[in-house]
VOVOGU-7557 format. One record per residue: x, y, z of N, C-alpha, C, O, CB in turn. Coordinates in steps of 0.02 Angstrom, whole numbers. Atoms other than C-alpha are relative to their C-alpha. Glycine has a CB too. Layout:
# residues N
    n_px    n_py    n_pz   ca_px   ca_py   ca_pz    c_px    c_py    c_pz    o_px    o_py    o_pz   cb_px   cb_py   cb_pz
       X       Y       Z       X       Y       Z       X       Y       Z       X       Y       Z       X       Y       Z
...
//
This chain:
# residues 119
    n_px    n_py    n_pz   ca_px   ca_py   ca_pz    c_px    c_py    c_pz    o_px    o_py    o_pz   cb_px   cb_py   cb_pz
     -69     -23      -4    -461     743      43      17      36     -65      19       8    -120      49     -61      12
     -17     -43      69    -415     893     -79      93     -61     -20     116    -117     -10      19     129      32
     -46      33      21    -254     886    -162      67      16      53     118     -18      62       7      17     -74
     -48     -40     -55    -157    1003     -25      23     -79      62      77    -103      80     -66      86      54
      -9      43     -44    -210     861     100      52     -59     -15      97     -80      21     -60     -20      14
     -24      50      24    -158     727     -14      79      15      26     105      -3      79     -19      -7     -79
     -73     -24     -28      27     811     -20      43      -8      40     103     -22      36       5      37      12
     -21      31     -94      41     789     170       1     -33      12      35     -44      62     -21       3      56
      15      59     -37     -10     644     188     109     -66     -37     147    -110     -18    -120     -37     -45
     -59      64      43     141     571      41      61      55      31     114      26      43      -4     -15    -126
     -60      -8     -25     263     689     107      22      13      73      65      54      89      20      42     -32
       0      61     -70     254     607     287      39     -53     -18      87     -71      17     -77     -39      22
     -25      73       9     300     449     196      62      -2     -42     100     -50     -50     -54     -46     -33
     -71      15      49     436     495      79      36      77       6      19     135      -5     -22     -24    -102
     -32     -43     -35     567     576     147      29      46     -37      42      26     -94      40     -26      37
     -40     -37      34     653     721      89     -30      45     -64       4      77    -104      48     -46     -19
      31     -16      66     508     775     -40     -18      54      30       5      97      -7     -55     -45     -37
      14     -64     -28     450     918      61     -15      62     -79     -59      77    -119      79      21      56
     -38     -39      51     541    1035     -53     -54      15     -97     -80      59    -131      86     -60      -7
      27      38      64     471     951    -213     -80      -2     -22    -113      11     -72      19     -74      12
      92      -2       9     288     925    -171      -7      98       8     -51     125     -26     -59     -61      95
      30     -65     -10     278    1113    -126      17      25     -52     -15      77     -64      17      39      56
      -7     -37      77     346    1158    -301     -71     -44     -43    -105     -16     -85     100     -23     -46
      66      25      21     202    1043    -352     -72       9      27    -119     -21       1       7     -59       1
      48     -28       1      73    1125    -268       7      61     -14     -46      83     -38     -27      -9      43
      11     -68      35     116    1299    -313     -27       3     -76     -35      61     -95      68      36       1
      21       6      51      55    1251    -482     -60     -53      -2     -74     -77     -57      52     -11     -35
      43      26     -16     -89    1152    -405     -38     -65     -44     -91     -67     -75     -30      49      12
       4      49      84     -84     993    -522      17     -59      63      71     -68      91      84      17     -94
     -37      40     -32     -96     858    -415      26     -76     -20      32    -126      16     -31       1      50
     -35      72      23     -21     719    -532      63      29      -9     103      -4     -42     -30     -42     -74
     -88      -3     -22     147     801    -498      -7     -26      82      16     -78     103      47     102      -7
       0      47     -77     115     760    -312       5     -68     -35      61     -90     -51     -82       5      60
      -6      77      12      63     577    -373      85     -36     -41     120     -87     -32     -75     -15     -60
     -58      40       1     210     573    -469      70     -13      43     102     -65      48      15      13     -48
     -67     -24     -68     355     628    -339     -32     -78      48      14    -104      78     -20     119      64
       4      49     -39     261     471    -245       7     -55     -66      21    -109     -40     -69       2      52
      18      49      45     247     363    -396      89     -21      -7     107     -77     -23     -51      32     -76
     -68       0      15     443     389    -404      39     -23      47      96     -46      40      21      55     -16
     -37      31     -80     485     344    -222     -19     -54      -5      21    -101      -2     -22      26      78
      25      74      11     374     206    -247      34     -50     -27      35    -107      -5     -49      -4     -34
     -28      51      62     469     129    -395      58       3      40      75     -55      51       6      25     -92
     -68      35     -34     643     146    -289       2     -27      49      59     -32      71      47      32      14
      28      31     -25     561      54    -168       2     -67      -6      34    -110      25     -38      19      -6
       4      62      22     517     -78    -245      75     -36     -28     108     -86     -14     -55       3     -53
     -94      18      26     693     -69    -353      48     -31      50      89     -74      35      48      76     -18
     -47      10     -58     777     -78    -167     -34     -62       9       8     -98     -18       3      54      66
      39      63     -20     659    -242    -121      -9      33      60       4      -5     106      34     -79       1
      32     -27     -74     597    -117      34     -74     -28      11    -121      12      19      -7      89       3
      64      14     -17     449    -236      61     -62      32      40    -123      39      31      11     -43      23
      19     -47     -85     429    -137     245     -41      73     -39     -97      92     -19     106      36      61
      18     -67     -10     404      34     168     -52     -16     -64    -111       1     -53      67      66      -5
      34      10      53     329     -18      -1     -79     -22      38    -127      13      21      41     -58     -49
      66      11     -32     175     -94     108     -18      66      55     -75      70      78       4     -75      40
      28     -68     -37     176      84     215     -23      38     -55     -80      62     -52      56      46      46
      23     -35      62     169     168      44     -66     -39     -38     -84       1     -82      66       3     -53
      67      32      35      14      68     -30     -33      -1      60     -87     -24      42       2     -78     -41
      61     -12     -33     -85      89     127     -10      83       6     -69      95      14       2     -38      72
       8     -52      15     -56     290     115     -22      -3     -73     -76      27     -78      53      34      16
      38     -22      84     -96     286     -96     -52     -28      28     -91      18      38      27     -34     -88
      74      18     -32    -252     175     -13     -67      52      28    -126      57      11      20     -36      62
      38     -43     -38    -304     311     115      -8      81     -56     -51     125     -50      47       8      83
     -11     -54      50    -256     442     -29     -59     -10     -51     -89      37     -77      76      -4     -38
      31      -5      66    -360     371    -155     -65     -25      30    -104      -7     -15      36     -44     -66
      26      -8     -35    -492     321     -41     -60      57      34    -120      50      46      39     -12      15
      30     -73     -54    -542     499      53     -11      41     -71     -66      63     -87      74      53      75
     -12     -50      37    -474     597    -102     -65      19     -38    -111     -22     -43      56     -15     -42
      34     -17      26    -575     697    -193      -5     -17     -82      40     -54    -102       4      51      22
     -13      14      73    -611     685    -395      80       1     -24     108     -50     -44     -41      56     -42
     -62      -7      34    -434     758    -447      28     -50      32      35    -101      -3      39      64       2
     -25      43       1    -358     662    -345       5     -70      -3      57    -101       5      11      12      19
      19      76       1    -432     490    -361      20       5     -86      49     -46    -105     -97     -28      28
     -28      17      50    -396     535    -554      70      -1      15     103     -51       0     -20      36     -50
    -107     -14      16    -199     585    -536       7     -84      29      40    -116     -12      67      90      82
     -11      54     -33    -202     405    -418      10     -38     -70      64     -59     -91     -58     -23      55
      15      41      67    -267     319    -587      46      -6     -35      87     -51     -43     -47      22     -43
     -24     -26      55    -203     403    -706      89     -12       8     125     -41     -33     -29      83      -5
     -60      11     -14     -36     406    -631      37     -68      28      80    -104       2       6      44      35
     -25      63     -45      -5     273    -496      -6     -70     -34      36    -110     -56     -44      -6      70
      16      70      21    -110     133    -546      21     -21     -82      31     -76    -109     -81      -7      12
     -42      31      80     -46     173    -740      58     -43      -7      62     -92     -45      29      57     -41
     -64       4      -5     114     145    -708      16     -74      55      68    -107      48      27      79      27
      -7      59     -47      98       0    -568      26     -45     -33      78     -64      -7     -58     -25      30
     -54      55      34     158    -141    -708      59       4       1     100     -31      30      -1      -9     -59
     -95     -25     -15     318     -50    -739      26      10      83      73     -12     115      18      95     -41
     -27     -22     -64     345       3    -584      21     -93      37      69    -105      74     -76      59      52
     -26      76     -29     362    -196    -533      18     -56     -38      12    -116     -28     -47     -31      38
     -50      47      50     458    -259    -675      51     -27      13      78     -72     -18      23      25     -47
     -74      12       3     611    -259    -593     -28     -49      56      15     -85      82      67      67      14
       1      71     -69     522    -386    -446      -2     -75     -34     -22     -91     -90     -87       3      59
      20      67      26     529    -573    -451     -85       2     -14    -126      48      -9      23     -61      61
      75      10       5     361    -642    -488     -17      -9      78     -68      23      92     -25     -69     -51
      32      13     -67     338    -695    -292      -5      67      29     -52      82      67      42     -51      48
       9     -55     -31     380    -522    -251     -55      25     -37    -111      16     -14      56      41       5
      63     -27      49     269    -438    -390     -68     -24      37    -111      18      50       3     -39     -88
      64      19      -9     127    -558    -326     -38      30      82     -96      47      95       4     -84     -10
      -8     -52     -68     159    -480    -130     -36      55       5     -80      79      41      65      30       8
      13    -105      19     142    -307    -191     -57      10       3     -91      37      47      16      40     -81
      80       3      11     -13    -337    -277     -35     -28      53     -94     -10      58     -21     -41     -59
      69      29     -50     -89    -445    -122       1      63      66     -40      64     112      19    -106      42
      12     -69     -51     -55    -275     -12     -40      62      -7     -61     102      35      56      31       9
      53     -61      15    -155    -157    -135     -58       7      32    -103     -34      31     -24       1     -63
      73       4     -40    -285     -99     -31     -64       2     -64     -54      14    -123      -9      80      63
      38      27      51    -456    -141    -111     -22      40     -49     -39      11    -101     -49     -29      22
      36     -49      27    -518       6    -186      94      15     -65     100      13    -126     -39      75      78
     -69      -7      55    -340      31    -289       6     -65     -43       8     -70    -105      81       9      44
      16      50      58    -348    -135    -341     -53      -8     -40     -48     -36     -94       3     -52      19
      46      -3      37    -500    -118    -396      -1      43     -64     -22      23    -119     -42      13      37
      -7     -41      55    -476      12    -506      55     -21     -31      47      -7     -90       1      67      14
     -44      37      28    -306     -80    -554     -26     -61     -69     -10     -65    -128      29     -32      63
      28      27      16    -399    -203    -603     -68      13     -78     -76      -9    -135      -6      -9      59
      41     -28      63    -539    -118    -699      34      27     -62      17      10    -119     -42      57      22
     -49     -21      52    -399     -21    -798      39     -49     -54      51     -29    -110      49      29      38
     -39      40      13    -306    -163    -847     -59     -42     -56     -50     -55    -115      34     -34      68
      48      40      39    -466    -258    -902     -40      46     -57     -68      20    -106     -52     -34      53
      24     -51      47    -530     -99    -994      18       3     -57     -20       8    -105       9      55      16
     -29     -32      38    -381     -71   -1093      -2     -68     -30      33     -68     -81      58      45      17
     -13      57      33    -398    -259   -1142     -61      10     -70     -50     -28    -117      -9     -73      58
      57      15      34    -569    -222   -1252       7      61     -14     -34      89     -51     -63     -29      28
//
């Protein structure tokens, strides 16, 4: 999955970005895509949308998954950076939710990141 595909696939899931992602591929960078999802994501979670927050982590899944190099970095680099903050504002039971929905391959690299930056 290039980054074009990627695009389509997150602005299916978050409404109203249309607009937004296509100003982010005319400059073909696809960690502005990741972020325009990284940003729906976080009001998501902010709202306690359990429902959509688990539709959105099985698309970053299938995204980061298929995707090609760039985009399995922008996923990283972007998504999974940012995944702590992004669930600051949850209780801990929710926070622990979230994380038991990451599909495996995101957690995995969640995971590796996290333990990387420890050493």
């Amino acid at each position: 999955m290039n980054q074009y595909e990627a695009a389509d696939e997150i602005a299916m899931i978050v409404p109203g970005s249309a607009g937004e992602i296509c100003q982010a591929m005319k400059t073909k960078n696809p960690f502005k895509t990741i972020r325009i999802f990284s940003r729906h994501f976080k009001g998501l979670v902010e709202a306690h949308n359990l429902t959509m927050t688990e539709k959105c982590l099985r698309v970053i899944g299938k995204i980061y998954e298929k995707g090609d190099v760039a985009v399995k970095n922008a996923v990283e680099t972007v998504f999974i950076f940012s995944l702590d903050l992004i669930t600051t504002s949850c209780s801990v039971a929710e926070r622990n939710q979230i994380m038991s929905k990451l599909p495996i391959q995101v957690f995995t690299a969640y995971y590796r990141q996290v333990y990387k930056s420890a050493f």
